[in-house]
Backbone as CSV, one residue per row, in Angstrom:
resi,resn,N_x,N_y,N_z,CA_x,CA_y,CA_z,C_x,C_y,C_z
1,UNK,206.665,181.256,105.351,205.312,181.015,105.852,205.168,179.546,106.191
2,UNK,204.393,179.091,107.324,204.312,177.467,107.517,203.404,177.013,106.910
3,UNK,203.526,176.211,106.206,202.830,175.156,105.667,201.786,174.120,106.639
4,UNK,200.697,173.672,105.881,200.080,172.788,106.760,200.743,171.960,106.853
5,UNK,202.011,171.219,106.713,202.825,169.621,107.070,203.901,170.471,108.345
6,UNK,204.008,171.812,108.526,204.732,171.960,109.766,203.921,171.674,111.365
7,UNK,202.443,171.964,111.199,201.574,171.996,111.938,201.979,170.060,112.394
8,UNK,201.613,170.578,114.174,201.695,169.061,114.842,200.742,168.838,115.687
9,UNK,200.238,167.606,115.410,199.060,166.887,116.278,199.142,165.636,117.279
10,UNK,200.344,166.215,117.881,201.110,164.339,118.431,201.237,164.738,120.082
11,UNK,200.761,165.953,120.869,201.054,166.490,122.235,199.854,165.724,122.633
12,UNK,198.725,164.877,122.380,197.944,163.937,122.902,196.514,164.955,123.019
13,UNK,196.638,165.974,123.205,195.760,166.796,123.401,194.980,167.982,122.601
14,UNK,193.587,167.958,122.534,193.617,169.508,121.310,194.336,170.744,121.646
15,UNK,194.078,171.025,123.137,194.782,172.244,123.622,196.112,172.343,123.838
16,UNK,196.913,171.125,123.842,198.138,171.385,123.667,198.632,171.435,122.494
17,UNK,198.293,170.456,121.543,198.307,170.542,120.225,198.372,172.489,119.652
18,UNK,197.462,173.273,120.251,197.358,174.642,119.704,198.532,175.157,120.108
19,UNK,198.813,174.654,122.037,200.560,175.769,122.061,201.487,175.089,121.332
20,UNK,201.271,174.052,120.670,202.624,173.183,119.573,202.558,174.284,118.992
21,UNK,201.477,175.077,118.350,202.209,176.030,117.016,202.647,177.307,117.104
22,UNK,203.269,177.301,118.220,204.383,178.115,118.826,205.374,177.793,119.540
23,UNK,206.482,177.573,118.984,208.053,177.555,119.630,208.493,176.200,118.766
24,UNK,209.946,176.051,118.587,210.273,175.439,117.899,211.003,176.682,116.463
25,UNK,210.958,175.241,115.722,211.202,176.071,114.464,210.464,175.694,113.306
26,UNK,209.737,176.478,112.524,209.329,177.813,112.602,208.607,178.188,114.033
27,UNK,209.347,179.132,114.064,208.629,179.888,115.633,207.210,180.010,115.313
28,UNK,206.812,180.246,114.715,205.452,180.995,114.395,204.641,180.203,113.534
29,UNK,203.771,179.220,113.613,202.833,177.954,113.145,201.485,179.100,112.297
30,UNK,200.525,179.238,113.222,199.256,180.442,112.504,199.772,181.863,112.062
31,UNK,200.394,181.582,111.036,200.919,182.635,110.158,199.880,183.159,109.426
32,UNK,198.630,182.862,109.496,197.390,183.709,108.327,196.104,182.263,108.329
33,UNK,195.388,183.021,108.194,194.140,182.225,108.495,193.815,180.785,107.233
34,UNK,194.741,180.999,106.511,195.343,179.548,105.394,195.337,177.967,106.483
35,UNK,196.422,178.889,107.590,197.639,177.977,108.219,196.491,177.408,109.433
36,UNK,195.431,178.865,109.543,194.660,178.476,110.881,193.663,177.378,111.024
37,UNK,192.924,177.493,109.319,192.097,176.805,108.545,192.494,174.966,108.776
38,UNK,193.851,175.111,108.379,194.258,173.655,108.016,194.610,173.107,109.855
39,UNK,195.000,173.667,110.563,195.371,173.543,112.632,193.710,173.072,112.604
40,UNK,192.057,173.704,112.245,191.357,173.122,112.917,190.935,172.337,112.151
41,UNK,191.395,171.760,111.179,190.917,170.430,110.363,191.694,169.313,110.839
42,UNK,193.063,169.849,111.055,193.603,168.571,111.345,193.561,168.232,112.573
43,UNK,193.358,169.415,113.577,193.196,169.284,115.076,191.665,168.405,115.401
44,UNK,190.840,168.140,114.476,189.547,167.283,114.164,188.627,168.481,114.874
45,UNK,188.525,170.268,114.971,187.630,170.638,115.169,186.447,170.736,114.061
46,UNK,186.792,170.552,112.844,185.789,170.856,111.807,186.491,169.919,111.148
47,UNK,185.518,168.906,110.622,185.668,168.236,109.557,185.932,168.341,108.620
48,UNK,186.840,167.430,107.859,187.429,167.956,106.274,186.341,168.177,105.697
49,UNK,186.352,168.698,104.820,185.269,169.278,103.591,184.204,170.670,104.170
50,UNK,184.834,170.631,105.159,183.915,171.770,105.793,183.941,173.017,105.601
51,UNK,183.065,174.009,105.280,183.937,175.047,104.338,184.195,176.250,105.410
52,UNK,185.586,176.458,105.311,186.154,177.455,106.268,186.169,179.018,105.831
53,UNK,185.220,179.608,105.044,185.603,180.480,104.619,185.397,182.335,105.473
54,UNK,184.947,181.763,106.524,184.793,182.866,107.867,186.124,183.294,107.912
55,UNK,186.999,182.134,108.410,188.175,181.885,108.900,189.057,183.250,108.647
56,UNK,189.780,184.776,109.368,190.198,185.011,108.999,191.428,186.124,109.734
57,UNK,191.842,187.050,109.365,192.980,187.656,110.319,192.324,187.785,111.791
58,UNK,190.986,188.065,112.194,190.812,188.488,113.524,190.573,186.773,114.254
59,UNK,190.011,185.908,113.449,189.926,184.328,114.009,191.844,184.257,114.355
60,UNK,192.627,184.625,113.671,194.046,184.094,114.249,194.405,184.635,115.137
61,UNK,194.591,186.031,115.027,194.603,186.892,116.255,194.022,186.173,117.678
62,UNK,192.792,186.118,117.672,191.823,185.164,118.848,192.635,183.621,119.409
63,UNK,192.594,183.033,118.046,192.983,182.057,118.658,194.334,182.160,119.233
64,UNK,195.599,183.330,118.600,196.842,182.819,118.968,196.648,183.722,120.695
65,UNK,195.522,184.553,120.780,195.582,185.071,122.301,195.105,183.667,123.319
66,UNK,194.951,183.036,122.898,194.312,181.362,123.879,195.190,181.011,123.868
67,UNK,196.188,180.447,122.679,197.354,180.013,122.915,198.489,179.953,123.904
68,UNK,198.128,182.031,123.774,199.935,182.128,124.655,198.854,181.943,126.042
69,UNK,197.492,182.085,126.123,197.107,181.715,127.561,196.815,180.352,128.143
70,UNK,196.644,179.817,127.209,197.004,178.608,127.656,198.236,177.718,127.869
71,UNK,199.214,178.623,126.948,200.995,178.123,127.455,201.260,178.367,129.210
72,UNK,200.552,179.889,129.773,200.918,179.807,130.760,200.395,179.330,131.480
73,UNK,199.012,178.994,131.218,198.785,178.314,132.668,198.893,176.978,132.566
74,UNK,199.533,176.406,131.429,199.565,174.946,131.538,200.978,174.759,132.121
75,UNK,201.957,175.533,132.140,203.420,175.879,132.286,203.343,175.919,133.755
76,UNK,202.617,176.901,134.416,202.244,177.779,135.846,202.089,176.539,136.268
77,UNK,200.940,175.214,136.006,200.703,174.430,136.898,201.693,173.178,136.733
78,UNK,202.088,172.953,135.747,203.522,171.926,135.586,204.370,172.462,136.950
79,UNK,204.748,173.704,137.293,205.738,174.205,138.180,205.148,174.821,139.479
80,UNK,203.552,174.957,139.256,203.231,175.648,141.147,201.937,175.681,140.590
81,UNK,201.341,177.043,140.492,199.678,176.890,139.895,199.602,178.206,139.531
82,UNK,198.686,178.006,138.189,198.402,179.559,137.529,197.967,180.370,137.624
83,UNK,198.118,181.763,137.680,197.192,182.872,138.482,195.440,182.927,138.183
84,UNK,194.900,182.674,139.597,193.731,183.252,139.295,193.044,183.867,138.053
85,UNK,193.842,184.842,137.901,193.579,186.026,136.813,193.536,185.018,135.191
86,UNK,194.320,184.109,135.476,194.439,183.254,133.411,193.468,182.191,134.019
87,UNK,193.256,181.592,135.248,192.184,180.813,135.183,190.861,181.239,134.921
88,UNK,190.181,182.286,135.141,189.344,183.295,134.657,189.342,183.353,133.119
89,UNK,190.160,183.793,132.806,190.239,183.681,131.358,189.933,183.056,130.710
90,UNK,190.601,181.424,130.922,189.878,180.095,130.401,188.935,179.929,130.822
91,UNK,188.177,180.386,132.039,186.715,179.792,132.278,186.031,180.487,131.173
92,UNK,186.025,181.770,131.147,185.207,182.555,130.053,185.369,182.369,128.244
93,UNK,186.933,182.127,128.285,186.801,181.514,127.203,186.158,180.199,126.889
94,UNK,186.009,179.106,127.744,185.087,178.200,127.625,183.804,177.775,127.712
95,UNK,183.331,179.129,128.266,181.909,179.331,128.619,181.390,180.703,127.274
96,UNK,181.934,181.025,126.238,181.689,182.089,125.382,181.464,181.623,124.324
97,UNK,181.043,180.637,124.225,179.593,180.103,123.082,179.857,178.352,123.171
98,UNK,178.735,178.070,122.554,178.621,176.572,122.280,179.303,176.282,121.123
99,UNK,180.628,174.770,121.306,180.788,174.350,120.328,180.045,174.018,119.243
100,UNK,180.606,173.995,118.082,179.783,173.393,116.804,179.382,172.090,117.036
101,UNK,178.245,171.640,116.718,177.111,170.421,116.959,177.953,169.754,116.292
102,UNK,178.307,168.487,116.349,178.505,167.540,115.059,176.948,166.735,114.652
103,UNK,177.105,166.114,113.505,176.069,165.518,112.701,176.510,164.141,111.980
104,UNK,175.527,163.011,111.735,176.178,162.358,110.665,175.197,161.962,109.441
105,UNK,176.075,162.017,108.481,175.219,162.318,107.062,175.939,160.803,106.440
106,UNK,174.921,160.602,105.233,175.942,159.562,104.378,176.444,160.036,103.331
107,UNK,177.956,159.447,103.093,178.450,159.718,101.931,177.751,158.718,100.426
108,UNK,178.422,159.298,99.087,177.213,158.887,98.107,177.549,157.464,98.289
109,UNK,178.793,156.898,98.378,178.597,155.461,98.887,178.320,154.969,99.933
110,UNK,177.692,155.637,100.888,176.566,154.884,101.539,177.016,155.211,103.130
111,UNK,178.463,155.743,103.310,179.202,155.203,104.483,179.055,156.575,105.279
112,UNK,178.794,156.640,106.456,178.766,158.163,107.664,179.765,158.414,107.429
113,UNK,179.305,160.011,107.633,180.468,160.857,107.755,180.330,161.798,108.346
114,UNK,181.069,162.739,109.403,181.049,163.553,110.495,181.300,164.885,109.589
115,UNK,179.958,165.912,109.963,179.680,166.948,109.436,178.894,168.143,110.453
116,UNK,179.066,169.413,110.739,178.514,170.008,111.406,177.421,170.534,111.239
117,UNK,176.285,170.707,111.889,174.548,171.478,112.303,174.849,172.740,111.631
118,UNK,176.063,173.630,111.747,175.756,174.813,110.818,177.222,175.299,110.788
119,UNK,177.339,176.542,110.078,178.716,176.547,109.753,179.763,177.351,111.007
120,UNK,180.703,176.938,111.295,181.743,176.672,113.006,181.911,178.507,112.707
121,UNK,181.820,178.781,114.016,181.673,180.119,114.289,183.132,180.429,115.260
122,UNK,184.143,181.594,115.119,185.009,181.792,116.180,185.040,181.470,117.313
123,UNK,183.900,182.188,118.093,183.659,182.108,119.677,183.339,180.277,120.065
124,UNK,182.962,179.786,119.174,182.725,177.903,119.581,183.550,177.185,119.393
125,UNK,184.569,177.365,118.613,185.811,176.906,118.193,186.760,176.874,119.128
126,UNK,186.355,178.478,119.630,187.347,178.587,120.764,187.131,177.973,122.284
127,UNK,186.089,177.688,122.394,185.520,177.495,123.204,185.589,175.777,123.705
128,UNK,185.682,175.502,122.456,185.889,173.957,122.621,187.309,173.271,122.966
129,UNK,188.255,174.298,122.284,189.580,174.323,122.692,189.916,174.232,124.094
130,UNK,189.374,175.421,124.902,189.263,175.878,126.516,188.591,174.962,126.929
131,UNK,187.640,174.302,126.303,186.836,173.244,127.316,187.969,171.944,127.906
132,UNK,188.827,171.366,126.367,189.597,170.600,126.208,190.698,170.641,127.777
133,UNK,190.840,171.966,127.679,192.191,172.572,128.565,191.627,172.422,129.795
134,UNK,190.396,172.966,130.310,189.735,172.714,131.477,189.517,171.449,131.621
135,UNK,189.334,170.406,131.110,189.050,168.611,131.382,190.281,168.229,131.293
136,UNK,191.558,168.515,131.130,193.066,168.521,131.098,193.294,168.494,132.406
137,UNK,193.389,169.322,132.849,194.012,170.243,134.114,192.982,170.112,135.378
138,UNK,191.908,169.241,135.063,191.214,168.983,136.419,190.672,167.330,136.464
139,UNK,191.586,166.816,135.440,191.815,165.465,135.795,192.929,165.040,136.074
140,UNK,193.009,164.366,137.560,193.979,164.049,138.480,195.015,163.059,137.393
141,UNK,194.530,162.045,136.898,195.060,161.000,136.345,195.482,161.177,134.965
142,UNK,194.944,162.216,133.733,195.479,162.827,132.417,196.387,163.738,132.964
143,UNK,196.316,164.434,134.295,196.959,165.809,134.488,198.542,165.197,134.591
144,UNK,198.464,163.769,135.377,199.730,163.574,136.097,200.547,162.928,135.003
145,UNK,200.253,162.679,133.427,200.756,162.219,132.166,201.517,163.952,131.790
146,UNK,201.034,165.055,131.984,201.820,166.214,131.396,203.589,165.926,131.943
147,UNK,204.297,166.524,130.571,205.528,166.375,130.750,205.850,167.546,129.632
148,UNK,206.958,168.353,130.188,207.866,169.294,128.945,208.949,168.455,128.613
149,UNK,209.124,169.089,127.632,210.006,168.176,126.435,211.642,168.457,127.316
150,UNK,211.961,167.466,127.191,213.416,167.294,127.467,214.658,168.168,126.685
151,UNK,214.304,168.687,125.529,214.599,169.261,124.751,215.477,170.600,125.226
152,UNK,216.671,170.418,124.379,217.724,172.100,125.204,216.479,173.438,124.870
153,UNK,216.402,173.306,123.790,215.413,174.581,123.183,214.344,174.546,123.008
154,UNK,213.497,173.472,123.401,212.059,173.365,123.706,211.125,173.463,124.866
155,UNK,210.200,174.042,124.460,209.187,174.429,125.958,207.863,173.831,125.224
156,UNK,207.899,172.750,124.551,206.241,172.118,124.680,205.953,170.839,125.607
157,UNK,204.989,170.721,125.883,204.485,170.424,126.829,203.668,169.517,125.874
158,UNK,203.501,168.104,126.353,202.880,167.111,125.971,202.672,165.701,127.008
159,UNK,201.068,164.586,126.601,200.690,163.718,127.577,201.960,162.463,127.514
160,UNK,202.232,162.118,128.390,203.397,160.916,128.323,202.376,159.706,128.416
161,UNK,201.782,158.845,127.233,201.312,157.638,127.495,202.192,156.835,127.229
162,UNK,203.660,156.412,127.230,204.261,155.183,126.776,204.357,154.933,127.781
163,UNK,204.767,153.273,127.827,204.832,152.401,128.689,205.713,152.674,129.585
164,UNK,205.586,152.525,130.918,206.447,153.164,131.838,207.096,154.430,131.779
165,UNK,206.098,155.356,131.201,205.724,156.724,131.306,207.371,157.251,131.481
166,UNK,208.277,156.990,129.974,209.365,157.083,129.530,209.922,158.059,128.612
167,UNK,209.076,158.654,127.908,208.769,159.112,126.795,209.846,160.531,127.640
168,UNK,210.750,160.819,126.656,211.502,162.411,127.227,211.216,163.543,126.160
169,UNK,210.651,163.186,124.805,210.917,164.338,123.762,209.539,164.235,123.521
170,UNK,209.268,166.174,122.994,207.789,166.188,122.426,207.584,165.492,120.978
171,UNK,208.735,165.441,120.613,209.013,164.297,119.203,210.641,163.371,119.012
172,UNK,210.457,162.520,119.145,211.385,161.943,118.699,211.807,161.538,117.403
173,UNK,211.558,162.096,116.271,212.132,162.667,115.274,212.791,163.527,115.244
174,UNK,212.279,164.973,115.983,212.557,166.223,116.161,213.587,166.374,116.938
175,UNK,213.344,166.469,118.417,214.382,167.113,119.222,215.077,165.771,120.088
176,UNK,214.558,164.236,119.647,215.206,163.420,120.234,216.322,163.006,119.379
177,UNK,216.033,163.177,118.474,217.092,163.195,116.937,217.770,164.116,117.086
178,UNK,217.354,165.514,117.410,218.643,166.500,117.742,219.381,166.490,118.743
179,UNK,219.158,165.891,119.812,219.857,165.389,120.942,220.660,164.234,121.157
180,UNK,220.636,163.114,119.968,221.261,162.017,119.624,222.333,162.981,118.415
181,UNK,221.788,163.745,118.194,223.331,163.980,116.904,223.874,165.201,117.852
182,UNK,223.757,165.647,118.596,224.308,166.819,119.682,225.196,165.722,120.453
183,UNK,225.008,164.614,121.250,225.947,163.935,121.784,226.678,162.999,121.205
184,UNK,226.404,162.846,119.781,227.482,162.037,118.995,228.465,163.387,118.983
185,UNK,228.552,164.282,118.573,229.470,165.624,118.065,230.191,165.757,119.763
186,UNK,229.594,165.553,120.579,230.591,165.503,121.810,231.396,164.918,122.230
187,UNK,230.918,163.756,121.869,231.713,162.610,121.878,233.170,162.592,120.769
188,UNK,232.400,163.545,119.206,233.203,163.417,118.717,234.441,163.831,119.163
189,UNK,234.000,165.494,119.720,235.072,166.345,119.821,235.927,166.310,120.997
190,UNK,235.334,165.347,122.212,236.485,165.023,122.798,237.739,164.009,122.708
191,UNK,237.221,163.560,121.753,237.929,161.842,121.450,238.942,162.663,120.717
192,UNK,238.686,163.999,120.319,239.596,164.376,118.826,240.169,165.910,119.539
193,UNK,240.384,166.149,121.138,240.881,167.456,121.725,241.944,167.687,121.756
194,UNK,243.203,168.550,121.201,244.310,168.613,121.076,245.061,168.543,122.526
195,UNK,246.624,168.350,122.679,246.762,168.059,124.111,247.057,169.898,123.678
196,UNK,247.685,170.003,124.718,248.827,171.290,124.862,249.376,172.236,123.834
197,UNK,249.335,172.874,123.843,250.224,173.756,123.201,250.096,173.121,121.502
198,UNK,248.691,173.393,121.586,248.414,172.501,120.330,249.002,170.921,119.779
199,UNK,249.753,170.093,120.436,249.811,169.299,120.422,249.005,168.140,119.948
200,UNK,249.708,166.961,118.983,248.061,166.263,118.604,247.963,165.661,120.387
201,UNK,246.791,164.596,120.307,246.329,164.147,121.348,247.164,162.748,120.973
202,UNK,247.640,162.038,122.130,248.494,160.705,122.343,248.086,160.055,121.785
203,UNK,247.042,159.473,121.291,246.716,158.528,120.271,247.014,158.668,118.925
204,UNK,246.970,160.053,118.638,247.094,160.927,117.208,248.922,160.899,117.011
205,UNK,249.713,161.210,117.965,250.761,161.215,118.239,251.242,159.789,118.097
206,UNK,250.873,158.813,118.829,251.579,157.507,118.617,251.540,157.345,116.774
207,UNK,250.170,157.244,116.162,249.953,157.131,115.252,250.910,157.156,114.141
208,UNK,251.395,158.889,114.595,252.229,159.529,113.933,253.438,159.334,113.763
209,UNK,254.070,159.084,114.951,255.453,158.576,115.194,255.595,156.667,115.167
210,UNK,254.704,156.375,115.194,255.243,154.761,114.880,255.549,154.290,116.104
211,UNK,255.668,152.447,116.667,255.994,152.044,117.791,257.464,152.517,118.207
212,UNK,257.442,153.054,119.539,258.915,153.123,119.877,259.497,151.812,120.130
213,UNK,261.170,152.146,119.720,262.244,151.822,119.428,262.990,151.123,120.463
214,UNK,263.687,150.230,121.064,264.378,149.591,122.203,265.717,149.944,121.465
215,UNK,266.447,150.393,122.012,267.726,150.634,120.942,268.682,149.343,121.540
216,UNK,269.413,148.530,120.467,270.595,147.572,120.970,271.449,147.653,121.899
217,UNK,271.395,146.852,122.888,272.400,146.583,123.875,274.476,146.769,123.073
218,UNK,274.792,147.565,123.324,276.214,147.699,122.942,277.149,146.879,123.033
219,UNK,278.211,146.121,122.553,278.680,144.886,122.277,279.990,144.776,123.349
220,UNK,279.935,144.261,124.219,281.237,144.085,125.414,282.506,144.363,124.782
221,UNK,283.514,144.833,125.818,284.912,145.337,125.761,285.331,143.527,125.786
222,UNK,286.215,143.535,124.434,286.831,142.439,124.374,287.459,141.620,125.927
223,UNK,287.865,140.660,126.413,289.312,140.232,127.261,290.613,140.293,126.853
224,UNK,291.094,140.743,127.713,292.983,141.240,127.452,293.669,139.643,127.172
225,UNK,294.305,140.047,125.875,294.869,138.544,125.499,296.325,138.682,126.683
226,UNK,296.865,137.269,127.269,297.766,137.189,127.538,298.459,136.026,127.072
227,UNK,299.512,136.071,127.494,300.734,134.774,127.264,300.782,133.805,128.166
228,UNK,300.971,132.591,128.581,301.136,131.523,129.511,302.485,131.847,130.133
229,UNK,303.501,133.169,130.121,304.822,133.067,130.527,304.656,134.172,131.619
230,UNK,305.000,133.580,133.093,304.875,134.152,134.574,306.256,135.367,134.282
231,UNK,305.973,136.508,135.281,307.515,137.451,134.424,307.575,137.805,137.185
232,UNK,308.640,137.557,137.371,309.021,137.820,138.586,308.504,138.951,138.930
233,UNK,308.253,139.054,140.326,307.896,139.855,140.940,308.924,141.069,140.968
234,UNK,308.457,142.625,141.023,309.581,143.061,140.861,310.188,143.440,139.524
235,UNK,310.469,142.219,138.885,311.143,141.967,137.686,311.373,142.759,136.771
């Protein structure tokens, strides 16, 4: 089951933030309305201390149907544009109740604190999500920050604000770290590829056998001793 520390809030956005808690690993983020509870506290739809106790199998259900609709049409318009038919969808989901009011109250030491007009209802929750996604996707200048993760096995989608709009991974802990230890292991394994016929590889081989050898030049055929005494021609 995921824990609230698997849940991620770093795609720049609330509505992308929601398709984070699907894909990856754990595949499956809103595992039970525990997991859903702690996504809209930390996603800042309801304030901590706020009591979630509505919250429950048909709220996850709901929300994870926004999810996969908002994967596609945020996907659809990264690559061409999303059908009619899911833009509809999000309009109505964003138009199917009023978000929860915020309020500010003081805490007993004295200091504001962000609290809601009455207690957060499904349909506004959701609604605020879809609003998020609609002010996404119809601003020219946030829209043109969307980027999918560089990632072999990732499909999230997140805003690129770093400097010279560089940024390749939806985390660089995560899958930029898995992509730095994926090309060290390539590196390893070619440096270390057997030649032939199982053969080590020439470096492994020199190693093995030691510097070759110049073998000694072989020692000249003596000169024929002779005598100082001339013998006739003939003779």
């Amino acid at each position: 089951m995921a824990a609230a520390c698997d849940l991620r809030f770093d795609c720049g956005r609330t509505c992308l933030d929601l398709v984070a808690t699907a894909g990856g690993a754990p595949a499956e983020r809103l595992t039970g309305p525990e997991q859903l509870a702690a996504w809209l506290v930390g996603a800042g739809l309801v304030p901590r201390g706020v009591p979630l106790d509505a919250v429950d199998v048909r709220w996850v259900v709901r929300f994870r149907a926004l999810r996969d609709l908002l994967r596609r049409v945020v996907h659809d318009e990264l690559r061409d544009r999303a059908a009619d038919a899911d833009l509809d969808r999000l309009n109505s989901a964003a138009a199917a109740g009023p978000p929860p009011a915020p309020r500010a109250v003081r805490d007993a030491d004295g200091t504001l604190a962000r609290t809601l007009c009455a207690p957060p209802d499904c349909a506004g929750l959701l609604a605020a999500v879809a609003r998020d996604a609609v002010g996404l996707l119809t601003d020219p200048a946030v829209r043109g920050q969307l980027r999918q993760c560089a990632g072999e096995h990732c499909s999230l989608v997140y805003l690129d604000t770093s400097r010279g709009r560089r940024r390749r991974w939806c985390s660089s802990e995560v899958c930029g770290n898995r992509e730095r230890v994926a090309r060290h292991r390539r590196r390893t394994t070619v440096r270390g590829t057997p030649g032939p016929a199982g053969a080590p590889a020439p470096a492994a081989a020199a190693a093995a056998t030691g510097p070759a050898r110049i073998p000694a030049p072989e020692p000249a055929a003596p000169a024929p001793v002779t005598s100082g005494k001339k013998f006739p021609a003939g003779g």
